[in-house]
Each structure stands twice: as C-alpha cells, then as structure tokens.
C-alpha positions as CSV (number, residue, x, y, z in Angstrom):
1,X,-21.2,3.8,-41.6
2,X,-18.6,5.7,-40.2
3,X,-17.2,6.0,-36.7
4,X,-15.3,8.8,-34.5
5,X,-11.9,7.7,-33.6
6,X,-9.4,10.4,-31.6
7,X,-6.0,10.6,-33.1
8,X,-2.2,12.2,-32.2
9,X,-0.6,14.7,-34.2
10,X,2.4,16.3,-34.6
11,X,2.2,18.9,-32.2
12,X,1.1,16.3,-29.7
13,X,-2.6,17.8,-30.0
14,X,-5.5,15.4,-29.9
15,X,-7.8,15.0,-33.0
16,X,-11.7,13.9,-33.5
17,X,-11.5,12.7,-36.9
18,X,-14.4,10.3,-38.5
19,X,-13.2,6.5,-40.3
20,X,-15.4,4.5,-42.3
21,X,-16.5,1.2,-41.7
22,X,-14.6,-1.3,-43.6
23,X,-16.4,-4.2,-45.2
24,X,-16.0,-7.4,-42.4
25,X,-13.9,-10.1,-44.0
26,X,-12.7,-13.5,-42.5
27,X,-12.8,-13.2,-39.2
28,X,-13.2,-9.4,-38.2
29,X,-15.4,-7.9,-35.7
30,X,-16.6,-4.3,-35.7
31,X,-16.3,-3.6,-31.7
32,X,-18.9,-0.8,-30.3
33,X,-16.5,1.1,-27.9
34,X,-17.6,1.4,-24.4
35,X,-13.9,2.0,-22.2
36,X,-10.4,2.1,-23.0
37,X,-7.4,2.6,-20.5
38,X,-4.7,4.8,-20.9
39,X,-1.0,3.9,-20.5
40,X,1.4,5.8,-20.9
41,X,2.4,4.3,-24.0
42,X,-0.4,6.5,-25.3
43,X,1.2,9.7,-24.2
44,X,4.6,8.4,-26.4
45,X,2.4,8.3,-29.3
46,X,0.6,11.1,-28.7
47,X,2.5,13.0,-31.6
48,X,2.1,10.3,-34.1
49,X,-0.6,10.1,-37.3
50,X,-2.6,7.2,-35.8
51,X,-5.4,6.6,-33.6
52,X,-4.6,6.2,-29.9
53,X,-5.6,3.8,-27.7
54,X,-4.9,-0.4,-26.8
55,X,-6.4,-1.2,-23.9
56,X,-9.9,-1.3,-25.8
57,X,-13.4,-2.7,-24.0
58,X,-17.1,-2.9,-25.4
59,X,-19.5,-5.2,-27.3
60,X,-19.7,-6.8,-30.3
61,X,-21.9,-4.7,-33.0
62,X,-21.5,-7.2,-36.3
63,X,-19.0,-9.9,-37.3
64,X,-17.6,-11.4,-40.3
65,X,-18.2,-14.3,-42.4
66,X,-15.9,-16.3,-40.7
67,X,-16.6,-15.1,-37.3
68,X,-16.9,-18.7,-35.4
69,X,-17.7,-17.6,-31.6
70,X,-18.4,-13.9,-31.2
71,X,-22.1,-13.2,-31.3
72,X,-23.7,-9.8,-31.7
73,X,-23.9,-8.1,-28.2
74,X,-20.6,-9.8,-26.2
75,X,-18.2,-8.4,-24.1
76,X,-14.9,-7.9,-25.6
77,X,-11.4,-6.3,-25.1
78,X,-8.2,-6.1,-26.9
79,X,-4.5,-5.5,-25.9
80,X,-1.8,-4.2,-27.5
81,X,-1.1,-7.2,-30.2
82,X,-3.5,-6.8,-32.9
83,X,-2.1,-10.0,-35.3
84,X,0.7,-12.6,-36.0
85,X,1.9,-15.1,-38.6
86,X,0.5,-18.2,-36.9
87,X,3.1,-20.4,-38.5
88,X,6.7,-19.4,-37.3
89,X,8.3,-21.4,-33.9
90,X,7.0,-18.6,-31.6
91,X,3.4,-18.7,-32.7
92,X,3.0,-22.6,-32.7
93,X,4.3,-22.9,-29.1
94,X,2.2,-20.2,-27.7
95,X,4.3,-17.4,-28.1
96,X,3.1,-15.4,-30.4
97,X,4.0,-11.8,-29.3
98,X,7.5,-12.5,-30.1
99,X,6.4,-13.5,-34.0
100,X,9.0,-11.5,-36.6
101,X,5.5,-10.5,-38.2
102,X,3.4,-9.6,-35.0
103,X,1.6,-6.6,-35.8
104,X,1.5,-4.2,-32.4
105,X,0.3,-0.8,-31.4
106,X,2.0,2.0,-32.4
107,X,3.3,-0.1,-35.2
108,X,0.4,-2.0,-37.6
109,X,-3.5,-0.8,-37.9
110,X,-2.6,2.8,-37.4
111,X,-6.2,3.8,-38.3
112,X,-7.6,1.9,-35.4
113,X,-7.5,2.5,-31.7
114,X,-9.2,2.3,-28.4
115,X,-9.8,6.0,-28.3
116,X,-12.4,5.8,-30.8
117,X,-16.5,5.1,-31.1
118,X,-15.6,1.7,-33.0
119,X,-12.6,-0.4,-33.8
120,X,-12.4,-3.4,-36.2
121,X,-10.2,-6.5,-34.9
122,X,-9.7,-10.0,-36.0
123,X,-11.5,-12.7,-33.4
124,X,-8.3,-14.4,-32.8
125,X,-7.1,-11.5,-30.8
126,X,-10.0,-10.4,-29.1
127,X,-11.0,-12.0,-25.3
128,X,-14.2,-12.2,-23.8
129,X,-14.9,-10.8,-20.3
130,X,-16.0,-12.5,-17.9
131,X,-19.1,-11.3,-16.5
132,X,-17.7,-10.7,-12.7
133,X,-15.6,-7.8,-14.4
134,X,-17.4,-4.7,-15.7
135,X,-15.9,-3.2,-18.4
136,X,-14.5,-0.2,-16.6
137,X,-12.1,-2.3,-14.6
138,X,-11.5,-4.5,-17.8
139,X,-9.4,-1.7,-19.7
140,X,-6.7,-1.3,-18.0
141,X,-6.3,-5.2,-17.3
142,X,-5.7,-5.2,-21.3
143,X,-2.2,-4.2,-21.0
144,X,-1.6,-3.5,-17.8
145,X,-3.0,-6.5,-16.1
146,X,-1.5,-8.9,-19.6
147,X,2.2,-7.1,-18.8
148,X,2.3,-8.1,-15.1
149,X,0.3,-10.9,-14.8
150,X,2.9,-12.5,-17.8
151,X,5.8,-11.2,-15.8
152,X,5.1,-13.5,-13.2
153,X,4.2,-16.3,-15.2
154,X,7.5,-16.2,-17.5
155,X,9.2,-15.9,-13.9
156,X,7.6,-19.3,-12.8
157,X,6.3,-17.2,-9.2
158,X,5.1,-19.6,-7.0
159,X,2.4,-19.2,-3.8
160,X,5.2,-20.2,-1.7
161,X,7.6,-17.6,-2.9
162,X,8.1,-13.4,-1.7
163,X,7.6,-11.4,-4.3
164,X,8.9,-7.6,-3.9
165,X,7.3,-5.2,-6.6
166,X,9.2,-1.8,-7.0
167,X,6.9,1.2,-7.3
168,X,2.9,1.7,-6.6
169,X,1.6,3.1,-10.0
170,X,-0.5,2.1,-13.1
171,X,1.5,-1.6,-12.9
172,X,2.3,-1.9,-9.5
173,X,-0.9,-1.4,-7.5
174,X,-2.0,-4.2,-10.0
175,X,1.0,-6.5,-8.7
176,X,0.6,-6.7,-5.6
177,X,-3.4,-7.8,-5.7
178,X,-1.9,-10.7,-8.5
179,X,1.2,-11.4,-6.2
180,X,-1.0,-11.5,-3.4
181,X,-4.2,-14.0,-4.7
182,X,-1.3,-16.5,-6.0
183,X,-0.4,-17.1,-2.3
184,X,2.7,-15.1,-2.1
185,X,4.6,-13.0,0.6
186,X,4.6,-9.1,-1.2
187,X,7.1,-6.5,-0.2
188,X,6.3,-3.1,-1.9
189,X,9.0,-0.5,-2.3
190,X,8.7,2.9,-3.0
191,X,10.2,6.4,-3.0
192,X,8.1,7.6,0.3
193,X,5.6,6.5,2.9
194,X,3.2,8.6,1.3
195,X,1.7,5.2,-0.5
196,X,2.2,3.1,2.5
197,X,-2.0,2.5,3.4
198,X,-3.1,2.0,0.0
199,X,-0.1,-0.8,-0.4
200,X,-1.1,-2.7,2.7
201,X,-5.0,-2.6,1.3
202,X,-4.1,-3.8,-2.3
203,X,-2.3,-7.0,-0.4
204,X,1.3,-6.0,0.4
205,X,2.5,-7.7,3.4
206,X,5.4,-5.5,4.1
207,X,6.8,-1.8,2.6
208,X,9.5,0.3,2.4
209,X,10.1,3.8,1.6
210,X,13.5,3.7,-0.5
211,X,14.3,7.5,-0.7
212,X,17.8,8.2,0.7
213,X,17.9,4.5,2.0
214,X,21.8,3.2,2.0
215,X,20.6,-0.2,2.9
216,X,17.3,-2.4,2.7
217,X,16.0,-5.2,5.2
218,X,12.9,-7.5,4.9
219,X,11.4,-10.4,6.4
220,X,12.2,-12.9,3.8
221,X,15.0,-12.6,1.2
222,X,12.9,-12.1,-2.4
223,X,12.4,-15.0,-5.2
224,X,11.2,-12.4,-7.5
225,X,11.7,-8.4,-7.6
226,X,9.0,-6.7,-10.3
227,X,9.9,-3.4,-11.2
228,X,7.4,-1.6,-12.4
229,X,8.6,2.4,-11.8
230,X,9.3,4.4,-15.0
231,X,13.1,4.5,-14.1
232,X,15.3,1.6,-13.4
233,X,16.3,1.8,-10.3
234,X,19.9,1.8,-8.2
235,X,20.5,-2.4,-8.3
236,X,22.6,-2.2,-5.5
237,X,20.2,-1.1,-3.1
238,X,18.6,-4.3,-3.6
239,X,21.0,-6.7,-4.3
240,X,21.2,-7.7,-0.4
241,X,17.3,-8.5,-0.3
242,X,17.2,-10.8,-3.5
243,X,17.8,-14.4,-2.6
244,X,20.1,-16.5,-4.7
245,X,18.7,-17.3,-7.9
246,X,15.8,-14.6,-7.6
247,X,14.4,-13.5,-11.1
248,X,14.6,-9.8,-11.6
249,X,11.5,-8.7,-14.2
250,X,12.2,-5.0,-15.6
251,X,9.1,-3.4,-16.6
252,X,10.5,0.0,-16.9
253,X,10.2,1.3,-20.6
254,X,13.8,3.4,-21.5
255,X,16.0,3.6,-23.9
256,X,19.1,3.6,-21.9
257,X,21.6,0.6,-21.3
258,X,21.0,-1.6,-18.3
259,X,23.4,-2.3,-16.6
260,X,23.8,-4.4,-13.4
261,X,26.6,-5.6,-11.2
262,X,27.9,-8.3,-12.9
263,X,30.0,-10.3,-10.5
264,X,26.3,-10.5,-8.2
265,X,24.6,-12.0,-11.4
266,X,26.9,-14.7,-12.5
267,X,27.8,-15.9,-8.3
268,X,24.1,-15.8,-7.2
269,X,22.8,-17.0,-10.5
270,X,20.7,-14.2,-10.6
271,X,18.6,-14.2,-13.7
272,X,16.8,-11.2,-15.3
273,X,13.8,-12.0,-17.2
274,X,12.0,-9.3,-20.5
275,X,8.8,-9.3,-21.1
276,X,5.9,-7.8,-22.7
277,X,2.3,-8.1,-22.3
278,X,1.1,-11.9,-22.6
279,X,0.6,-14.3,-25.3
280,X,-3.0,-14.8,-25.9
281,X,-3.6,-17.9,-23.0
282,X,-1.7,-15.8,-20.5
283,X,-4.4,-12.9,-21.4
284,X,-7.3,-15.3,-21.2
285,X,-6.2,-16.7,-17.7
286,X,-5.3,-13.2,-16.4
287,X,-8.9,-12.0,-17.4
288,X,-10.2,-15.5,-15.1
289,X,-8.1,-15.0,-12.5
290,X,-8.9,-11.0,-11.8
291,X,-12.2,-11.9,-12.3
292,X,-12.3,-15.5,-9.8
293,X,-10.4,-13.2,-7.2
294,X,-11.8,-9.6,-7.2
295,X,-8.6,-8.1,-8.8
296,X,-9.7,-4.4,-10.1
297,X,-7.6,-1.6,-10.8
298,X,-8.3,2.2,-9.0
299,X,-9.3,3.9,-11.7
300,X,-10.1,8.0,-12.5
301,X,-13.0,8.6,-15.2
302,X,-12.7,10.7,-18.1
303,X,-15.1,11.7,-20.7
304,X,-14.0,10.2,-24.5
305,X,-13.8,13.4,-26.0
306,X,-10.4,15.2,-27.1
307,X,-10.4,18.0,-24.2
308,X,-10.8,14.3,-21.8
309,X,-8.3,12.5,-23.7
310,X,-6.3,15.8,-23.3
311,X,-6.7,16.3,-19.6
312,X,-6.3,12.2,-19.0
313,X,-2.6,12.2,-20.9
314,X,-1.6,15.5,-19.0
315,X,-2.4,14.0,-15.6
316,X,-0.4,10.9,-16.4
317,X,2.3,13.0,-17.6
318,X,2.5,14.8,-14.5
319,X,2.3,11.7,-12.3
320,X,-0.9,12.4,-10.7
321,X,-2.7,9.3,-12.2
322,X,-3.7,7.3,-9.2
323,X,-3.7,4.8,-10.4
324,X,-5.0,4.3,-14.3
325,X,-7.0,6.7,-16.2
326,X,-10.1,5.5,-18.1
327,X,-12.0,7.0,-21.1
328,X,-15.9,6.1,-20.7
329,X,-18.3,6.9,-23.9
C-alpha cells in the first residue's frame, strides 16, 4: 500500500509525491487522514525535503502488534511531538517535550506529515477526540490549542485572575475562548479596532486598539499578558497594566534577542515564562476542556491538494487567515 503525502521543496513549491506503507511494529498506528491545520510553522518549512503538516486528524485504519487501546475506526489527532526517550528527568515527571531526544516536526519522521492521505505514529503520542469535537475544529487545537492552553497552565492562570492576550490571530482568538471558560477577566489588545466585535464574541471582556497608543488603561491591572502576535511587541507600552508579579508568556516565534526593561522585572518580580505546545496530559485535558466548553477555532476550508495547500500557505503568508486554515480530504 502506498499513500499520497504533500511535501516542500526547495523552491518553496508544494509536491504530491506517493510513500509506502511501512510494516506496523510495536506500537504504530497507520492514521487514515481526514483534516490537518496549518500553522505557520508549515509555511517555514515549506522549502524543506519533508512532508508538511502537524496538526494531523482522522481515524484509525490498522494498528500494531502492540497497539493496547486504539481500535480500527477511532478518532485520532497528533501535535507537533512525534516521540521521546521516556526515561530522562523531563519524561518521568511529565515533561516530556523538553526530552534531549524528543523527536519534533520539522526535525524527526521527515517522511511523515499531516498534509498527506495517511501518516504512521506511535500510540503514545496520539489523542483521542472526544466526540463533542468534529474533526475539523480538532486540527488546529493540535498545536494551536496544546501551545496556549499549556501557556496558561505553566503560568498557573487562575479563574480569579485578568488575563490580557496580545493579538487576535491563529492563537489568540483561541485564548480568549480558554481564558474566558477558566473564569477569567480577558483584555484583548490589538493593532486596530477593526477586530474589536469578533474579540467581544470569542469572550474578551474588554479591548484596546494599540496602534499609535503612548499609554494603556484597563479595568484591572493584568496577572498574565499572552502574546501571541508574530512580533514581540514594545514592553513598555504595557508595563503600566501588568500587576506585580504578572507572568508574561511569549508566543511569538523570532529569532531576535528579547529584551525587556530590566529594572521593571527584577522590582515587580515580573516573571516571563517559554513554552511550547503541551506535554501529553496538558494535550489530553485541552482536547476535554474545548470539547466540555464549546471552544472551536474559525476556520477557512481548503481542498488537500497542492494548488489548496498552495493557496492556504499564501493566505497565511499574507495575513489574511482568519483565523486558521484547514485542509479537508
């Protein structure tokens, strides 16, 4: 058997190409692809060798010998973390993404991928759906959901606590609804009012537009500020809204230094938390929660072909994506 997977290339051009079935061992599952999101992650990898795609949803087509749950026909998704050691500190206390040998996207299993007909995964890292979720709204919780739903578990956010989230995209609409069902006061900023409505629906409780803003004011100084744009933003603008002690989460993927006012961090006791998407347990109980509390991403629908894998990475490349682009077989 073989299966149709869509790859990057050098040029940055998207490839159908065809890989055969390996034979299951251990605990492997061979995953009939219904839905994958697309992050923008994909669009970095676009002119790599591999098969793209890691926010992977669809059902169960065979398993492996030691396959001790999965059952021909489930509902499955994977994130971005693919396999670890199971035996070093990180792994044994539940932290597994941070293993020395975790094996990632982008980085291990370069012949499998979301964007593809079929994938084969190990058990361990796969996670049921729950069945209030359809598997179009799964996707993009697979590492867009895991990456701010763990932010605010490493941060220790509470239902008493305000929670300000910086920027309405592909992480950020999905903040506020998790910000908002754990009980918290949200405050949404963002460039313009052009995303004020769609803020308020998702759960925000108050916004600002930042754009050419010297100075900030809310209701409630903030416990937690997520920041989820795809720059970092000026710290000073919000250093006056952050209450002592508040935990600043930077979800913003760049290559350039942070830096930060110093004297602010050290006499406010500011702390600023990293992060990637969840451990395994985190996933599982962001998966519950979305599902308990009606938590669904906007999504736009694309076609899991190359010219709609094509027109999907453009629109996110242009920042048009509201809010997370979908490939549906």
């Amino acid at each position: 058997m073989s299966f149709t997977v869509y790859k990057g290339s050098k040029d940055g051009s998207i490839v159908q190409s065809s890989s055969k079935k390996p034979t299951l061992k251990r605990d492997q599952v061979l995953v009939k692809v219904t839905h994958s999101g697309v992050c923008y992650t994909d669009v970095h990898y676009k002119a790599a060798d591999m098969v793209l795609g890691h926010e992977g949803v669809g059902h169960v087509e065979e398993v492996g010998p030691d396959v001790h749950s999965l059952k021909k026909g489930d509902r499955v998704g994977w994130g971005y973390e693919h396999d670890c050691c199971g035996r070093c500190n990180h792994c044994l206390s539940g932290w597994e993404t941070f293993c020395p040998d975790r094996k990632m996207y982008g980085h291990a299993d370069l012949d499998q991928g979301s964007f593809a007909s079929h994938a084969v995964w190990r058990e361990a890292f796969l996670f049921r759906i729950p069945d209030a979720l359809d598997n179009e709204s799964a996707a993009p919780l697979m590492c867009g959901g895991s990456t701010v739903f763990n932010a605010m578990v490493v941060a220790g956010v509470k239902s008493t606590d305000t929670v300000g989230i910086v920027g309405i995209g592909g992480l950020g609409h999905l903040a506020i609804q998790f910000a908002n069902k754990m009980g918290c006061h949200v405050v949404v900023f963002s460039g313009t009012d052009s995303k004020r409505e769609e803020a308020m629906q998702l759960g925000a409780h108050e916004f600002h537009a930042t754009k050419g803003a010297t100075e900030l004011k809310v209701q409630h100084k903030l416990s937690h500020l997520i920041v989820s744009t795809s720059a970092l933003p000026d710290w000073k603008l919000y250093l006056d809204v952050l209450d002592s002690r508040a935990t600043i989460s930077p979800l913003t993927v760049s290559d350039k230094p942070f830096t930060f006012p110093h004297t602010a961090l050290v006499v406010r006791g500011l702390r600023v938390q990293g992060g990637i998407v969840g451990s395994r347990q985190v996933h599982r109980d962001m998966l519950d929660f979305a599902a308990f509390h009606g938590i669904k991403p906007m999504v736009v629908r694309y076609p899991m072909t190359a010219e709609g894998i094509k027109d999907c990475l453009r629109t996110l490349e242009e920042g048009k994506m509201r809010y997370r682009g979908v490939l549906a077989v």
